[in-house]
C-alpha positions in Angstrom: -4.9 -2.4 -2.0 -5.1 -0.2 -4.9 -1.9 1.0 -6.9 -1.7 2.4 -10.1 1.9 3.0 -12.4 3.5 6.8 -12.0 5.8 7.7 -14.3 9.8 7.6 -12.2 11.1 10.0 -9.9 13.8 11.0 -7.9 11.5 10.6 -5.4 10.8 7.1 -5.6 11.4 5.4 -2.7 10.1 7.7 -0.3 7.0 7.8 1.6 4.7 10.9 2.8 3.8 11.7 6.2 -0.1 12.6 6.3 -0.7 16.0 7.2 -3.8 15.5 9.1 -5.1 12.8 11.7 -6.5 10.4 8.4 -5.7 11.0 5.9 -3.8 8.5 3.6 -0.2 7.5 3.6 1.3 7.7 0.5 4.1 5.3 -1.0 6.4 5.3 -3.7 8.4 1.9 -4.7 10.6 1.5 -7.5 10.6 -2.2 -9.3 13.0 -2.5 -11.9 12.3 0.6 -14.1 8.4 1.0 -13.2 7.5 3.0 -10.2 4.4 2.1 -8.1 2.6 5.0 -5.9 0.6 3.2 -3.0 -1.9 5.1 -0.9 -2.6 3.2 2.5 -4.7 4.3 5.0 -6.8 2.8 8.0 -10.2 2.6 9.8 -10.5 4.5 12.8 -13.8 1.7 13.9 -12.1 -1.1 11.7 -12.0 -4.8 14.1 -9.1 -6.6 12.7 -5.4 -6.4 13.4 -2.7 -5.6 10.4 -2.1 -9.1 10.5 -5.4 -10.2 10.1 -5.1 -8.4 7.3 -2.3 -9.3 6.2 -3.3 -13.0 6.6 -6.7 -12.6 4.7 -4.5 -11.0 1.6 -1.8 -13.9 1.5 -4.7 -16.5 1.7 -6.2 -15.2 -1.4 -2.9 -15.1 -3.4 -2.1 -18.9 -2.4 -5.8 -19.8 -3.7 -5.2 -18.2 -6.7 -2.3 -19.7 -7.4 -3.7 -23.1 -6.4 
């Protein structure tokens, strides 16, 4: 997942509805006085569930913390 620092709006926590079949999601989250703008979006021929996915990522943080 890619995110990169925007500068705060009033905006911030909201998301935005794609407005064609594909194309990304985008997300805006506030923590603490920094606001973080997350574009998601997902494989049309892509195998694994969102929790594989979601597995795979938190498997990677707890080895880099080990």
């Amino acid at each position: 997942m890619k995110s990169r620092t925007v500068a705060p709006d009033n905006g911030a926590d909201a998301a935005t509805t794609p407005k064609r079949e594909g194309e990304p999601v985008k997300l805006l989250r506030r923590i603490g006085s920094t606001t973080y703008e997350v574009t998601v979006h997902y494989s049309n021929t892509g195998k694994d569930t969102m929790a594989d996915i979601l597995r795979r990522i938190l498997e990677r943080e707890v080895e880099r913390y080990d």
